[in-house]
C-alpha positions as CSV (number, residue, x, y, z in Angstrom):
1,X,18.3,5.6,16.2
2,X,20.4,7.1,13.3
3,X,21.3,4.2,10.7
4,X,24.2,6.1,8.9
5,X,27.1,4.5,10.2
6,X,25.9,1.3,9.3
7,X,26.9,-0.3,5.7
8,X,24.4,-1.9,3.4
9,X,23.3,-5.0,4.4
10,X,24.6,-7.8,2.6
11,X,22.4,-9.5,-0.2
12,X,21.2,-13.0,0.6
13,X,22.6,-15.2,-1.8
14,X,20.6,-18.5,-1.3
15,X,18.6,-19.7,-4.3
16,X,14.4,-20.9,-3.6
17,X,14.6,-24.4,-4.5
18,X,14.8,-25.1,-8.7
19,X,15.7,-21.3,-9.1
20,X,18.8,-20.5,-10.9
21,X,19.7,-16.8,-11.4
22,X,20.4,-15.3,-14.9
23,X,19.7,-17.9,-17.4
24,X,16.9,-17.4,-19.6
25,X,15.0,-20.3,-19.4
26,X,15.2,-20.4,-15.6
27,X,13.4,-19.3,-12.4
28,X,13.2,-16.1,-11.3
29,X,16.2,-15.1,-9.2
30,X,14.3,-13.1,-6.3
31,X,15.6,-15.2,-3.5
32,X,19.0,-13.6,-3.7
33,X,18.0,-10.3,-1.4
34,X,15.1,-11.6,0.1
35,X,16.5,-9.9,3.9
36,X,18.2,-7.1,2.5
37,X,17.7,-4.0,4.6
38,X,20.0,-0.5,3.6
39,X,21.5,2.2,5.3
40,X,20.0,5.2,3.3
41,X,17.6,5.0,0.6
42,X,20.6,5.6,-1.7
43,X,21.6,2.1,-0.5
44,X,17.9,1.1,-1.3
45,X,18.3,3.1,-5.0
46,X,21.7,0.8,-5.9
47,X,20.2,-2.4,-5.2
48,X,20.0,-4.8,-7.6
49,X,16.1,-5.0,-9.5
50,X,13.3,-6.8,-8.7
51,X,12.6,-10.5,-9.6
52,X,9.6,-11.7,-7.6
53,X,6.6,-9.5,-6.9
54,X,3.7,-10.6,-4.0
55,X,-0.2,-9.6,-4.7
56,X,-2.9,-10.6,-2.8
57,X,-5.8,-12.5,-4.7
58,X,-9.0,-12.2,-3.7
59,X,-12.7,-14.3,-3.8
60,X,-14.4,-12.3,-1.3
61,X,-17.2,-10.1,-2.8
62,X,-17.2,-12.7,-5.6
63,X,-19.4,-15.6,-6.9
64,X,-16.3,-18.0,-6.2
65,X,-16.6,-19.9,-2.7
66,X,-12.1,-19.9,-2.3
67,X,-10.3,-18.6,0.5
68,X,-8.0,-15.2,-0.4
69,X,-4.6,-16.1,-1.1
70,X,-1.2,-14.2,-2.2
71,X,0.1,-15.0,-5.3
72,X,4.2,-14.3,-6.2
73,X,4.9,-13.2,-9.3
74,X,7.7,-13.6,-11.4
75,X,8.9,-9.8,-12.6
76,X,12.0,-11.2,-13.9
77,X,12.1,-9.9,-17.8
78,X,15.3,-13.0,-18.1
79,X,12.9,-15.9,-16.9
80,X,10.6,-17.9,-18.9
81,X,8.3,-17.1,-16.6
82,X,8.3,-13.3,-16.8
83,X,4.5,-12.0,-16.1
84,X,2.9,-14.8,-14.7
85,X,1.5,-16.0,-11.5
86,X,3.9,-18.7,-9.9
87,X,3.1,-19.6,-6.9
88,X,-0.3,-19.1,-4.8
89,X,-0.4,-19.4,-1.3
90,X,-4.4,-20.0,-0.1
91,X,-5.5,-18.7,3.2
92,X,-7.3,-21.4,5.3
93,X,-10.6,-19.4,5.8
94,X,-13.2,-17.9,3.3
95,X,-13.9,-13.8,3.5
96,X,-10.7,-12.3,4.8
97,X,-10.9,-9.6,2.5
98,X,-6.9,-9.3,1.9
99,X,-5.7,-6.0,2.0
100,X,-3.1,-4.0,2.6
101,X,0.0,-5.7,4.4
102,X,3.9,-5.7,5.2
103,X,6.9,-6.7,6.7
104,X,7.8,-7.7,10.3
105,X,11.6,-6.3,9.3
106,X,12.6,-3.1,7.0
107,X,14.9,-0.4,7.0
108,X,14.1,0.9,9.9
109,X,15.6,-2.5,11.7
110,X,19.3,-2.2,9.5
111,X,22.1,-3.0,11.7
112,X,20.1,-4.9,14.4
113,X,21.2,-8.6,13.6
114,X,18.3,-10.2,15.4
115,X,15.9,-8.9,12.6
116,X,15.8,-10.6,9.7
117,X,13.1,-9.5,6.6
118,X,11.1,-12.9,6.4
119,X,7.5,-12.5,7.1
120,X,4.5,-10.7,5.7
121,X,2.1,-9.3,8.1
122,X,-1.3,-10.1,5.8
123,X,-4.3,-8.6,7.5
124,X,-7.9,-9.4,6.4
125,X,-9.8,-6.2,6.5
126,X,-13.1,-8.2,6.7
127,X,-12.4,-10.9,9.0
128,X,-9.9,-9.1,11.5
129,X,-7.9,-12.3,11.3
130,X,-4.0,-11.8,10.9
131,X,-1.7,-14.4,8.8
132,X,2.0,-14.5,9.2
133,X,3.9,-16.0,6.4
134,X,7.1,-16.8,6.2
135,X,9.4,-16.3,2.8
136,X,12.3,-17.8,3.7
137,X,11.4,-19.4,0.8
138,X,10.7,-16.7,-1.5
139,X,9.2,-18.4,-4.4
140,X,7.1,-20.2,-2.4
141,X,5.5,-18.7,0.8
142,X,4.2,-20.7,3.5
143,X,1.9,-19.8,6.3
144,X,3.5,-19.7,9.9
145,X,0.7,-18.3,11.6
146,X,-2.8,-16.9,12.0
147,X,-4.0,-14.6,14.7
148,X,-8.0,-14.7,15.1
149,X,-10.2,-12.1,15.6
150,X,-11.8,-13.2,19.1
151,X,-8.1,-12.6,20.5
152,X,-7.8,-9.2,19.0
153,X,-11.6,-8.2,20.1
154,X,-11.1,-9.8,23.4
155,X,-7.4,-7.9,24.2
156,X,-7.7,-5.1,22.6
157,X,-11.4,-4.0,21.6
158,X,-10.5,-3.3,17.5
159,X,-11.2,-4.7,14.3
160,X,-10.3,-4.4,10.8
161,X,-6.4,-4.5,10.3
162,X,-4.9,-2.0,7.2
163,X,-2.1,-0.7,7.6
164,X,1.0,-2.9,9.2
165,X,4.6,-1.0,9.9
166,X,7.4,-2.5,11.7
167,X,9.2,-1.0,14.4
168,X,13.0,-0.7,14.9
169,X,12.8,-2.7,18.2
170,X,10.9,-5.4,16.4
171,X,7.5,-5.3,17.3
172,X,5.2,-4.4,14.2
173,X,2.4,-1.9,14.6
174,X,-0.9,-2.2,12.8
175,X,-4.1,0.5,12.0
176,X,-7.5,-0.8,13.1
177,X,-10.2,1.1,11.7
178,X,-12.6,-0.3,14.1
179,X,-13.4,-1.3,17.5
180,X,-14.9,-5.0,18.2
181,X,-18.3,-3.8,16.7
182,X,-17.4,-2.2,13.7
183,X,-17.2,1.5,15.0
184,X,-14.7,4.4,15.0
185,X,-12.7,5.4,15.6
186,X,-10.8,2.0,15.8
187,X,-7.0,2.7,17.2
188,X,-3.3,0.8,16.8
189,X,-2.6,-2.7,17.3
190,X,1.0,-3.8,18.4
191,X,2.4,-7.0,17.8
192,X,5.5,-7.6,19.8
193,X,8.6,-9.7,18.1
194,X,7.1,-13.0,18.4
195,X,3.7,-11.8,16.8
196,X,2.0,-11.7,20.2
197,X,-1.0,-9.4,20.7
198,X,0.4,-6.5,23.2
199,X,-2.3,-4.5,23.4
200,X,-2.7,-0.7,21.9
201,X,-0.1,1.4,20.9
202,X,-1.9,4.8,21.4
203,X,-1.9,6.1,25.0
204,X,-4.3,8.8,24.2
205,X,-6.4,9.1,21.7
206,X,-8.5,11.7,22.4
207,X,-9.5,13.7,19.4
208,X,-9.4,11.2,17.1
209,X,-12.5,10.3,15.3
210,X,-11.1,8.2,12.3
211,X,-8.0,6.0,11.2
212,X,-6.4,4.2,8.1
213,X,-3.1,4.7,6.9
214,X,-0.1,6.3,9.0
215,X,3.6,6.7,8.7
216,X,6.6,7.5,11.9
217,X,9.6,9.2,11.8
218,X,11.4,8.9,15.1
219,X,13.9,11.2,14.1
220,X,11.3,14.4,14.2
221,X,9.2,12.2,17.4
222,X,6.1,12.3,14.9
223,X,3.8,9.8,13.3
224,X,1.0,10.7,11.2
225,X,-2.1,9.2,10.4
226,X,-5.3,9.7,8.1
227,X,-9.2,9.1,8.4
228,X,-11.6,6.7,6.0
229,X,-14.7,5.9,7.6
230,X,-16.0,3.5,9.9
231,X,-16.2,-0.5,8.8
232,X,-19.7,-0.5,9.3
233,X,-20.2,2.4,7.2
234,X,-17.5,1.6,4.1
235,X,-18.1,-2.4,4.2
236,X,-22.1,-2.2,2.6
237,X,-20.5,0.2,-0.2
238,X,-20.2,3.7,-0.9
239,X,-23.6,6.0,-0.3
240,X,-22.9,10.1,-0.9
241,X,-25.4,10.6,2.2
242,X,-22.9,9.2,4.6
243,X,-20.3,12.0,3.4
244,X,-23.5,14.7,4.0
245,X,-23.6,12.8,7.3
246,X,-20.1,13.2,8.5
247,X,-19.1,9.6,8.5
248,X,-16.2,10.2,6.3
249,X,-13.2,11.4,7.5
250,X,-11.3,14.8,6.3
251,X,-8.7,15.4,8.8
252,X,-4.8,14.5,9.4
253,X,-3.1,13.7,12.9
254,X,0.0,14.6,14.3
255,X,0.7,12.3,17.1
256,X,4.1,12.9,19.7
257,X,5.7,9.4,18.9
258,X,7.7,8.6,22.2
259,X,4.4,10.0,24.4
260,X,2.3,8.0,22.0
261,X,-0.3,10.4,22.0
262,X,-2.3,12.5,19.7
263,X,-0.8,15.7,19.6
264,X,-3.2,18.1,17.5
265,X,-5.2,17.7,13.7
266,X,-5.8,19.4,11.1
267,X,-9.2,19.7,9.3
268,X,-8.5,19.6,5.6
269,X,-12.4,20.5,4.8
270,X,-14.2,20.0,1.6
271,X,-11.0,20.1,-0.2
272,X,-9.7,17.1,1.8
273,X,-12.4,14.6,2.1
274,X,-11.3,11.2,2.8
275,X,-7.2,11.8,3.2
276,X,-6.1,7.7,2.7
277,X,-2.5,6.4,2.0
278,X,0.3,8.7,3.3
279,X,3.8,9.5,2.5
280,X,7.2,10.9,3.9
281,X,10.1,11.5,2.1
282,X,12.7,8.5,2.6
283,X,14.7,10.8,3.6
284,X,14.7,10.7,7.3
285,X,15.9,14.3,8.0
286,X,12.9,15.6,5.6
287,X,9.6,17.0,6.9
288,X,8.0,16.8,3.8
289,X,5.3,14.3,2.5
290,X,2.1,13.8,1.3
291,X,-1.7,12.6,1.5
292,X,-3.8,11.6,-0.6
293,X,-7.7,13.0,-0.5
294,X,-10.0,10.7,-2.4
295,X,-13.2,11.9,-2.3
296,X,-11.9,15.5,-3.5
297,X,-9.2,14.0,-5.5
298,X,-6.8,16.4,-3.6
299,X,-3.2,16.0,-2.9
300,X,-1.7,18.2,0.3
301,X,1.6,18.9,1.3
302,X,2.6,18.7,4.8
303,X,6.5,20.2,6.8
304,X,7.6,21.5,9.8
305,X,8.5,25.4,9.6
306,X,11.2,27.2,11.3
307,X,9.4,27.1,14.4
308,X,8.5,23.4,14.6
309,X,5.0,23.8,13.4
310,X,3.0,21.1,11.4
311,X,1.5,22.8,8.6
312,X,-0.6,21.0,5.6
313,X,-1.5,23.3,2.1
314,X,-3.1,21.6,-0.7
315,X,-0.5,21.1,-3.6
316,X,-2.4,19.1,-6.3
317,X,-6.4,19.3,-7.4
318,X,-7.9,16.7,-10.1
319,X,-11.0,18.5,-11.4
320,X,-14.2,16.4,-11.5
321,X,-15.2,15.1,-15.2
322,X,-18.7,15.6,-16.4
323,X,-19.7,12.4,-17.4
324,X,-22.6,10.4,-19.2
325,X,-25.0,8.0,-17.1
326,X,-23.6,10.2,-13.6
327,X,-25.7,12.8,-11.8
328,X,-22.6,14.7,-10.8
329,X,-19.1,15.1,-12.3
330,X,-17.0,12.2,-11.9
331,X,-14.1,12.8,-9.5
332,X,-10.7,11.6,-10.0
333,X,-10.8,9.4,-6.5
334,X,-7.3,9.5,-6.0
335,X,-6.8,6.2,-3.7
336,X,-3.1,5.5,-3.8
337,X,0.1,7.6,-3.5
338,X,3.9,6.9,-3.0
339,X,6.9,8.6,-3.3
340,X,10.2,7.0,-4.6
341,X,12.6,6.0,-3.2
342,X,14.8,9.2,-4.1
343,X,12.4,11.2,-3.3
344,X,12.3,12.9,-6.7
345,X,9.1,12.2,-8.0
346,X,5.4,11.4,-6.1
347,X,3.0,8.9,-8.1
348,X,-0.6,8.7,-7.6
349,X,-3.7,6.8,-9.3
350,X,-7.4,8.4,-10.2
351,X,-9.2,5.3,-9.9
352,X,-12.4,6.1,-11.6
353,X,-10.6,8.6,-14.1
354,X,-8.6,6.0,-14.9
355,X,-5.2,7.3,-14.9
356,X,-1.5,7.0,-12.9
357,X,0.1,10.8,-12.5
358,X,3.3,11.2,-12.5
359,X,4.6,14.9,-10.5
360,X,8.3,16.1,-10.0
361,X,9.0,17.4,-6.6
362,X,12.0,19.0,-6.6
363,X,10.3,21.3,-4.8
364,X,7.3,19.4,-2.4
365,X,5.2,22.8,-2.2
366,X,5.0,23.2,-5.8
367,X,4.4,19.3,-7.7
368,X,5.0,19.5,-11.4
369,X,3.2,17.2,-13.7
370,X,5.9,15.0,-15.5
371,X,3.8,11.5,-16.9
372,X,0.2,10.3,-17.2
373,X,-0.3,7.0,-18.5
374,X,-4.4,5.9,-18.8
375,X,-5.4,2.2,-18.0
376,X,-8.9,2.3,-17.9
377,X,-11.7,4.8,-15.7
378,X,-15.3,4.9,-16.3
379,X,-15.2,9.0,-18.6
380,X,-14.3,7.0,-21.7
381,X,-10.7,8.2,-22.4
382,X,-9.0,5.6,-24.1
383,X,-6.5,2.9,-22.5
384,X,-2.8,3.2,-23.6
385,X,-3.0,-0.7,-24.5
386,X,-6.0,-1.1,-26.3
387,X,-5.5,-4.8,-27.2
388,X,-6.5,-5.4,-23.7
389,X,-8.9,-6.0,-21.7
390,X,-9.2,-3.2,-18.9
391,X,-11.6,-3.5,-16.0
392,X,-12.1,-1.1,-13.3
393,X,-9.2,1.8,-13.2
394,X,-5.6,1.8,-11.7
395,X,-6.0,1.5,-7.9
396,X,-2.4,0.5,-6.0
397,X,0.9,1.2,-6.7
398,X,4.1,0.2,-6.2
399,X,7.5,1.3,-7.6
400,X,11.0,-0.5,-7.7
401,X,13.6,0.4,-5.5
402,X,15.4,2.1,-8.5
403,X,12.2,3.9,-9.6
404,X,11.7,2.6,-13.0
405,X,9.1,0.4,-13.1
406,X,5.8,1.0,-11.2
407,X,3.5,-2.1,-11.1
408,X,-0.1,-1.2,-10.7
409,X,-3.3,-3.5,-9.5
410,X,-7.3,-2.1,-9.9
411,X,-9.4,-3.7,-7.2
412,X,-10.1,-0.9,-5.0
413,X,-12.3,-2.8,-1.5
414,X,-14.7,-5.5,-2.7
415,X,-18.5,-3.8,-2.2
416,X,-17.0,-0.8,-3.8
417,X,-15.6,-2.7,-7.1
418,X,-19.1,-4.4,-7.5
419,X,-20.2,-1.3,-7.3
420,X,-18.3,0.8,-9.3
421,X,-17.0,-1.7,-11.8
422,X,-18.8,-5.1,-11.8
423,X,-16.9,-6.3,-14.7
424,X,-14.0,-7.1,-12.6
425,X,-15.5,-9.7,-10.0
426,X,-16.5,-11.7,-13.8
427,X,-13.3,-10.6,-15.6
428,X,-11.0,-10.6,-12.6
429,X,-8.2,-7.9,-11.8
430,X,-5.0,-7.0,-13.9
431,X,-1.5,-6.1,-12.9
432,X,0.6,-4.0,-15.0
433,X,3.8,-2.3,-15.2
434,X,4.6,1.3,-16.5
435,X,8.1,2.4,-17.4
436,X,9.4,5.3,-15.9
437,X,11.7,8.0,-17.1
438,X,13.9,8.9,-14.7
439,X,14.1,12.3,-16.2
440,X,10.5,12.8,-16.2
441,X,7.6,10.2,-18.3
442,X,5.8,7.2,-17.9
443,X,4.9,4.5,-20.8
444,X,2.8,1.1,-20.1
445,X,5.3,-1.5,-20.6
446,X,3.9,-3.9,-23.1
447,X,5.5,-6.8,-22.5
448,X,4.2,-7.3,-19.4
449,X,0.2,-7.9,-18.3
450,X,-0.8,-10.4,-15.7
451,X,-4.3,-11.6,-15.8
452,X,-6.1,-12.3,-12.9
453,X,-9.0,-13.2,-15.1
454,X,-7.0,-16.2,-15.7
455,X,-6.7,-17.7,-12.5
456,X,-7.1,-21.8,-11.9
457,X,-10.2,-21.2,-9.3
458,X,-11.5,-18.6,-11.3
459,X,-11.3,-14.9,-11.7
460,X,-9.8,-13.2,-9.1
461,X,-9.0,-9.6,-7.7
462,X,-5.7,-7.9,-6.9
463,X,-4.5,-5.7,-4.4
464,X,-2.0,-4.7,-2.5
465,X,2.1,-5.1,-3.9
466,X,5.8,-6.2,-2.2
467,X,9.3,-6.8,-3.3
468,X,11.4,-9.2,-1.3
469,X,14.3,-6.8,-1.1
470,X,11.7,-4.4,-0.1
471,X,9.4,-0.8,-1.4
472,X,8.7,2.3,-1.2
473,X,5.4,2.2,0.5
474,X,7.5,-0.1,3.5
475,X,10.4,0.9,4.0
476,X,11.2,3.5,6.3
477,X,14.5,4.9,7.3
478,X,15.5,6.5,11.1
């Protein structure tokens, strides 16, 4: 499965219809590497910037009666366009709940010709529906596709889609973080190259009590995956007693990825209560990467030592913030992490501290702090723009290929938003980008602010963030 003999793959050079590339005063050029898939992540590094951005915009949990839809975004500074919403593709149902999602091609796929990046796998946490949409026209998605929830239930006995990955062969495998009911521990859903429901991934699954987020690497025969809670306990909204219960996760599995089956996990304990979104390095001959603890606003470290043991240390603590009108010191509730694409620095957002860290990792045991830029929280530290308006805190993340721009969106999950930041189901989300030093730094860029507040059918929230040409949170190298 090694992809080093391969050369880049070529940039497409088709233009979206009434797109013309570097005029100011034109569309955004995005359409230009909408396939591209590289090599290495150096390939990925040396590609040309970002134009178009996708977000997902979302009614449910909201006053507004409108379906959920994904909105592109032109991110190209050249355009007249630059930082607004220009495209928006509805979804036909109300209460999807669009979440996470991804591609049906990436790196992983380079060299096969049959694969071509052009669809977005778009879950719906809430409904367990699945949309494919095409982007062959990248300024203007169109939906090729839905896959209803009875057919999942019925085939497969899970519900609630996160997490979507495709596979070098083509089929694209999916976290469900529930079975038909709504219970753990939910399991892995594979799609096969037409979008056809296959069944289950996992042969054995014994052990597991949770899932969410997970990430392969063929080359070291592993995948690894996190815990977050059952649907039925997350979808009412957050309640402190359900941690005291054990309905929360706090562990991270190591499963043999040709045997597809859960090999052994490890209990991260207080310290690691609720691991979500994890990372590898791009590099594919790395053991290194990273999770993400929320609830104890922990990151750990996890390699393979000398004798081909799995281990996991904690690397990075947020203390908790005493803070007025809370019973308890407000923790930092880390909820999303990436590293970039040269595997130099990891980024992660404190979404009720309000703030996006910024760590050099050199070396992956030791994380230095390089850049903190603060965009809102509820412990009253001032946002680095304060000529605008800033609901909720920074939530998702997404950096260019290049690593110098990270874009960032604050809707978290809908019950927990109203409950943790009301304003933003009125004022609707924001999406912003922060500048970042490649030596080390970070600095809201203020130029750019896209107000979901703003939308035509109302205020609306945003989520989840791709790049045509592709991410760091997607792509994944063999």
């Amino acid at each position: 499965m090694r992809r080093r003999d391969f050369l880049a793959a070529v940039a497409a050079t088709a233009m979206a219809p009434g797109c013309v590339s570097g005029r100011r005063g034109a569309g955004p050029s995005g359409a230009r590497r909408t396939r591209a898939m590289y090599a290495t992540p150096q390939d990925a590094v040396r590609s040309p910037r970002e134009t178009l951005l996708y977000t997902v915009g979302l009614y449910t949990g909201t006053p507004i009666a409108e379906p959920d839809y994904l909105a592109t975004v032109d991110v190209d500074p050249g355009s007249a366009t630059y930082g607004r919403v220009i495209h928006r593709l509805p979804m036909p149902n109300l209460g999807d709940e669009l979440h996470h999602f991804g591609w049906n091609a990436c790196s992983s796929c380079h060299g096969d010709p049959r694969r071509s990046r052009d669809k977005l796998i778009i879950p719906g946490l809430r409904s367990s529906r699945i949309y494919i949409v095409s982007v062959e026209n990248p300024a203007a998605p169109r939906l090729s596709r839905v896959i209803e929830p009875d057919e999942i239930m019925r085939k497969t006995n899970l519900s609630a889609p996160h997490t979507s990955h495709c596979l070098p062969d083509g089929h694209v495998l999916i976290s469900m973080l529930g079975d038909a009911r709504g219970d753990a521990p939910g399991g892995f859903l594979l799609l096969d190259d037409r979008f056809n429901v296959a069944g289950r991934w996992e042969r054995d699954a014994a052990g597991m009590r949770y899932n969410y987020d997970f990430w392969y690497q063929p080359r070291h025969n592993i995948m690894i995956s996190s815990e977050f809670a059952a649907p039925n306990t997350y979808y009412p909204g957050f309640d402190l007693k359900d941690v005291e219960a054990g309905k929360y996760g706090q562990r991270l599995h190591f499963w043999d990825w040709s045997q597809r089956r859960l090999e052994r996990s490890v209990d991260l304990g207080s310290e690691g209560r609720i691991p979500l979104e994890v990372r590898f390095l791009h590099d594919p001959a790395s053991t290194h990467g990273f999770v993400g603890a929320a609830l104890s606003s922990t990151v750990w470290h996890w390699y393979q030592d000398a004798a081909g043991t799995w281990r996991v240390e904690k690397v990075v603590e947020v203390p908790p913030v005493p803070t007025e009108g809370w019973n308890f010191p407000v923790p930092g509730l880390i909820t999303d992490i990436l590293v970039s694409m040269d595997d130099k620095f990891l980024y992660f957002s404190d979404w009720l501290h309000g703030d996006v860290r910024q760590y050099d990792i050199a070396d992956p045991a030791r994380p230095r702090l390089t850049g903190q830029v603060w965009c809102g929280g509820v412990i009253g530290r001032k946002p680095d723009l304060d000529d605008r308006r800033f609901s909720g805190g920074p939530q998702m993340l997404q950096l260019s290929l290049d690593g110098r721009r990270l874009y960032v969106t604050n809707s978290l999950l809908s019950s927990w938003d109203n409950q943790f930041y009301p304003p933003i189901a009125q004022q609707g989300s924001y999406l912003l980008q922060i500048d970042c030093d490649p030596r080390g730094g970070m600095k809201l860029n203020e130029r750019f602010f896209v107000d979901f507040g703003r939308e035509p059918a109302g205020p609306a929230r945003a989520h989840e963030m791709r790049f045509p040409g592709g991410d760091c949170s997607s792509d994944i190298f063999v």
